[in-house]
C-alpha positions as CSV (number, residue, x, y, z in Angstrom):
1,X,0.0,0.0,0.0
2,X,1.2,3.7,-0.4
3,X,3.4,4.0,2.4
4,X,1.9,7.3,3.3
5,X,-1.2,6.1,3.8
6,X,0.2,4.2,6.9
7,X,-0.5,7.0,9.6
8,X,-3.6,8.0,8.7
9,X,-4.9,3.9,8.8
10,X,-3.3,4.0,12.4
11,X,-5.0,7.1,13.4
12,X,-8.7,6.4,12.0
13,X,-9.1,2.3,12.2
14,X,-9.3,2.1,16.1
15,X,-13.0,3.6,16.2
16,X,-13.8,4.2,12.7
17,X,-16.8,2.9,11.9
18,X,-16.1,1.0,8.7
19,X,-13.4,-0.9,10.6
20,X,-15.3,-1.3,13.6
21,X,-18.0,-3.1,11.4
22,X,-16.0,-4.9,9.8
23,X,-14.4,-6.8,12.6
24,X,-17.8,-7.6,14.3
25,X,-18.6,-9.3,10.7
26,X,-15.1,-11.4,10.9
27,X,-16.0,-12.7,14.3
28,X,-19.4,-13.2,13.2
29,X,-17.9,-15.2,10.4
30,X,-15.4,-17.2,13.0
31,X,-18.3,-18.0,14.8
32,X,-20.4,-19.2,12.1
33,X,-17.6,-21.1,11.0
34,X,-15.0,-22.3,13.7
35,X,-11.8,-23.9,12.5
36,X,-11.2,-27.2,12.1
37,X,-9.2,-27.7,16.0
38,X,-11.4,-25.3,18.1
39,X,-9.5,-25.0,21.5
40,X,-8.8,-21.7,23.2
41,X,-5.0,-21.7,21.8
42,X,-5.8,-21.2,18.0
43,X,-3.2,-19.9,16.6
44,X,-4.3,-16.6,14.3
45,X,-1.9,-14.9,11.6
46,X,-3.3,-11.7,9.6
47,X,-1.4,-11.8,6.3
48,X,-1.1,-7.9,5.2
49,X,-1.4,-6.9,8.7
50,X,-0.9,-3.2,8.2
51,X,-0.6,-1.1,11.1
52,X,-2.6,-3.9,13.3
53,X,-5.8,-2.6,13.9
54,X,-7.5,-5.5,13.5
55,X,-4.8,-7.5,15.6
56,X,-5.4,-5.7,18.3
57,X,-9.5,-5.5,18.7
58,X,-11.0,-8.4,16.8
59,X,-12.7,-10.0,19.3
60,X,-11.3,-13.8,19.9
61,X,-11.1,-16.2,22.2
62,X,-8.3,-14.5,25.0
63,X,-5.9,-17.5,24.7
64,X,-5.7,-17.1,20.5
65,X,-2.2,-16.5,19.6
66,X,-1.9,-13.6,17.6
67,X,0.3,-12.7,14.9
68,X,1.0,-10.6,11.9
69,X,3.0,-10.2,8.7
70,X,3.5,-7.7,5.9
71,X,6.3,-6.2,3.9
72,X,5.6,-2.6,4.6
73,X,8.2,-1.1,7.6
74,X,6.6,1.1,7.9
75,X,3.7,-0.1,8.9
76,X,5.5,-2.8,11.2
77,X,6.5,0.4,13.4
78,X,3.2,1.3,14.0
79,X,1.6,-2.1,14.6
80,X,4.8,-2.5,17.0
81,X,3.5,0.5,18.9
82,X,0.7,-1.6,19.7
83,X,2.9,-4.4,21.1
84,X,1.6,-6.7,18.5
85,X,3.8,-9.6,17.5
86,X,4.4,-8.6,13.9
87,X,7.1,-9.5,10.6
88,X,8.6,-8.8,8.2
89,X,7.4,-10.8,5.1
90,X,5.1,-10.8,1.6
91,X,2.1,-12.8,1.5
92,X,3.1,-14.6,-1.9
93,X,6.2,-15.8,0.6
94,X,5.0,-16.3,4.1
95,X,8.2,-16.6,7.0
96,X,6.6,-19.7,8.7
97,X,6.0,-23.4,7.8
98,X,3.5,-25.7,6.4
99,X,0.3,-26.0,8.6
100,X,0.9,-23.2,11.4
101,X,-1.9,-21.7,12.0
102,X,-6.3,-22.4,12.2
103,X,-7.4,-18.8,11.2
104,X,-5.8,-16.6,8.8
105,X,-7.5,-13.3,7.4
106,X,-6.9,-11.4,4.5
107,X,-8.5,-8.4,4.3
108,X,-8.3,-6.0,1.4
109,X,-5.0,-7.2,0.9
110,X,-5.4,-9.6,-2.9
111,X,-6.6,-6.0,-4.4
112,X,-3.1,-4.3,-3.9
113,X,-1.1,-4.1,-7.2
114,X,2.3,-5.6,-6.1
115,X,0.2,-9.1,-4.8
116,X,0.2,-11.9,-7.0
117,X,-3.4,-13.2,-6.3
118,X,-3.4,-17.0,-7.1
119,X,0.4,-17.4,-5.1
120,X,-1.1,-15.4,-2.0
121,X,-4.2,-18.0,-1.5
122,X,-2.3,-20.6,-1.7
123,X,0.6,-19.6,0.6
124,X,-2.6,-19.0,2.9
125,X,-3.6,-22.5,1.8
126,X,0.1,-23.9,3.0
127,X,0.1,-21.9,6.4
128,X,-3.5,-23.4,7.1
129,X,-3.9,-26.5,9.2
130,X,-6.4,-28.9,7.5
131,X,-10.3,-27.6,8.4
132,X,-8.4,-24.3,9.0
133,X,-9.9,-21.3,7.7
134,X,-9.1,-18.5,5.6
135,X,-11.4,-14.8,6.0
136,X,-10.9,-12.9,3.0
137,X,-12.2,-9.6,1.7
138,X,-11.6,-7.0,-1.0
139,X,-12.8,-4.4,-3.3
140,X,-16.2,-5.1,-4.6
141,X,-16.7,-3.9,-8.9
142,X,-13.9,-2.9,-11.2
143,X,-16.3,0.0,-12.4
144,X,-16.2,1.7,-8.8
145,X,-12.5,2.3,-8.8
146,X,-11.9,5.7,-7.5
147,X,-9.3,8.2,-6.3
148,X,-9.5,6.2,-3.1
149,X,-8.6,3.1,-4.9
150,X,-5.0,5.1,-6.6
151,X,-4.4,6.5,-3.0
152,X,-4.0,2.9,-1.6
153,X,-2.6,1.2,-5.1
154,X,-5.1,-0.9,-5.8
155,X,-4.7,-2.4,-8.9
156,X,-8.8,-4.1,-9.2
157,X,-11.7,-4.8,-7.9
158,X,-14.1,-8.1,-7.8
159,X,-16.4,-9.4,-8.6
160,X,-18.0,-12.3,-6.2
161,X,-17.5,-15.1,-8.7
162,X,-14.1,-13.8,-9.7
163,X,-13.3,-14.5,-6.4
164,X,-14.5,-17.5,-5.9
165,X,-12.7,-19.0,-8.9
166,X,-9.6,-18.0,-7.2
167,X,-10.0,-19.9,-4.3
168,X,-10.9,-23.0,-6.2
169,X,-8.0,-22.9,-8.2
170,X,-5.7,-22.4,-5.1
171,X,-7.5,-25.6,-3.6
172,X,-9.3,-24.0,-0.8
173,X,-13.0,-24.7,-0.3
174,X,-15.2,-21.4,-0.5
175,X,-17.8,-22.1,2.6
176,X,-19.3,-18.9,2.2
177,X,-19.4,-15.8,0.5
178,X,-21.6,-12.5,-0.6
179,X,-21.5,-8.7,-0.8
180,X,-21.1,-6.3,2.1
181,X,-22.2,-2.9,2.6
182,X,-24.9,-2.8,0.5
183,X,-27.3,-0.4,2.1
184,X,-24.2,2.7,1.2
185,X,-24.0,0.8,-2.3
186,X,-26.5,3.3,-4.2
187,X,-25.0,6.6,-2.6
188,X,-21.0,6.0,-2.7
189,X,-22.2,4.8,-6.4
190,X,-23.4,8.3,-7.5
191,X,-20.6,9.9,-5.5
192,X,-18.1,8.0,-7.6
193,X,-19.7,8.1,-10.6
194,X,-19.6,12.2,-10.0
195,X,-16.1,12.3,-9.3
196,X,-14.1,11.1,-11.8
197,X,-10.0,10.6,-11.8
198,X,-8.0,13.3,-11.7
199,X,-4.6,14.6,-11.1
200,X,-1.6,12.5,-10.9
201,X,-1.2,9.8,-8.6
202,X,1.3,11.3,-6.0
203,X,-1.3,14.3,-5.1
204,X,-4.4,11.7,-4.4
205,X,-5.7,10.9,-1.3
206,X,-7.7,7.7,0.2
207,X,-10.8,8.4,1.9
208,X,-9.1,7.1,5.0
209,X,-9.7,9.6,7.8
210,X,-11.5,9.8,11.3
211,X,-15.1,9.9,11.4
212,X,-17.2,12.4,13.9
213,X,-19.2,10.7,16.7
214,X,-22.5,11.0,14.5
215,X,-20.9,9.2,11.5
216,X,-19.9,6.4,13.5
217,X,-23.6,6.1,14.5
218,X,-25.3,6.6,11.6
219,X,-23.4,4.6,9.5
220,X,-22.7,1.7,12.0
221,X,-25.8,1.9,12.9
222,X,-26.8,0.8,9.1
223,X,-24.0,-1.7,8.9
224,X,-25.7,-3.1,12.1
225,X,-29.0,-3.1,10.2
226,X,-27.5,-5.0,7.5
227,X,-25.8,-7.4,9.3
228,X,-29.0,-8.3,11.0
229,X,-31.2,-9.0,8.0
230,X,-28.1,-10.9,6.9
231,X,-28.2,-13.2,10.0
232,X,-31.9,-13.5,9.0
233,X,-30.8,-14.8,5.5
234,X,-31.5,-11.0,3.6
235,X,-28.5,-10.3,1.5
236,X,-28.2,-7.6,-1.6
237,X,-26.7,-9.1,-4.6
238,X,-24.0,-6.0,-4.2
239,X,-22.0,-4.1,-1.6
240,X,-18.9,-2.3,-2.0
241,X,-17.2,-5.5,-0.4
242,X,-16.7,-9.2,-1.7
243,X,-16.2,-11.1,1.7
244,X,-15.5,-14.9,2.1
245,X,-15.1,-17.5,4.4
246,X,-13.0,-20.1,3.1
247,X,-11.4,-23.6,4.4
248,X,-8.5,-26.0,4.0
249,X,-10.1,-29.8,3.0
């Protein structure tokens, strides 16, 4: 990711609610689907951990070891200032060995232009145990790239299906997937749509930033409407998110 996107990520993901949302839907999504050894020591790595937001408040069991990995130095200093046990290392080539872990997320990570999408799932394949499982998300629609997308170097966006061919042809099982964050589809559409590209890439900006108290409750409070008709088996065939919940056979 553009390295100087780093401190504003570390600033905003703590009580943003995007982020905060989003890790109530991954432990909804461990939940639903526990790995294949549930005891209280799983062993967790986030692959593209960034500045460890997500490390540090995804609710888990309190004896889950945690750890993180991503090539960025930058934004190993940061998750370090959250004493989170973090390395160095790509996801294509992950520093541990076969069958180490029962959990390992990837989240907006296969979108980035310098990952290799096909080699990253299935060094998350080789670092799963068997009946592990992999949470995945990224970038929902090719056609919604915006300068948000050229802040953070993505290089696409997906499409449900696209996704799902990739983690058959790494040899992972897809045990769920669908689109999130579909009640904001309709209005970030028509904001994107009215913004087009501009300006070269080094004077863009991601819409990364920290959110007022009444944001956070407006639009978690419509995430949390979502996520309830979801649990009631309502989902809209789009969102701006493709999210997955994927296993080792």
């Amino acid at each position: 990711m553009n390295p100087r996107e780093y401190e504003a990520l570390f600033e905003t993901e703590d009580l943003h609610w995007w982020f905060v949302a989003l890790r109530r839907e991954i432990a909804r999504a461990i939940e639903r689907h526990p790995p294949g050894r549930p005891h209280a020591g799983a062993q967790w790595l986030d692959a593209g951990s960034g500045t460890g937001g997500l490390l540090a408040h995804l609710e888990l069991g309190q004896e889950t070891t945690r750890a993180g990995v991503d090539e960025s130095l930058d934004a190993l200093a940061l998750a370090r200032k959250r004493r989170l046990a973090v390395a160095a290392g790509s996801v294509t080539s992950l520093p541990f060995p076969d069958e180490s872990f029962d959990l390992v997320t990837s989240i907006d990570v296969l979108c980035h232009r310098d990952v290799e999408k096909l080699p990253a799932l299935t060094e998350a394949r080789r670092c799963l145990r068997t009946g592990g499982i992999l949470v995945l998300q990224v970038p929902a629609f090719d056609w919604l790239v915006s300068e948000h997308d050229r802040a953070v170097w993505t290089d696409r966006r997906f499409r449900r299906r696209e996704v799902e061919r990739l983690i058959r042809d790494s040899g992972l099982v897809v045990r769920e997937s669908f689109y999130r964050i579909g009640l904001l589809f309709p209005a970030v559409v028509l904001a994107r749509l009215a913004k087009r590209r501009s300006g070269p890439e080094r004077d863009v900006r991601s819409q990364v930033r920290p959110a007022t108290p009444l944001t956070n409750l407006l639009f978690g409070g419509l995430l949390r409407l979502e996520a309830t008709a979801a649990a009631a088996g309502l989902r809209l065939p789009f969102g701006l998110s493709v999210f997955c919940v994927v296993q080792k056979p």
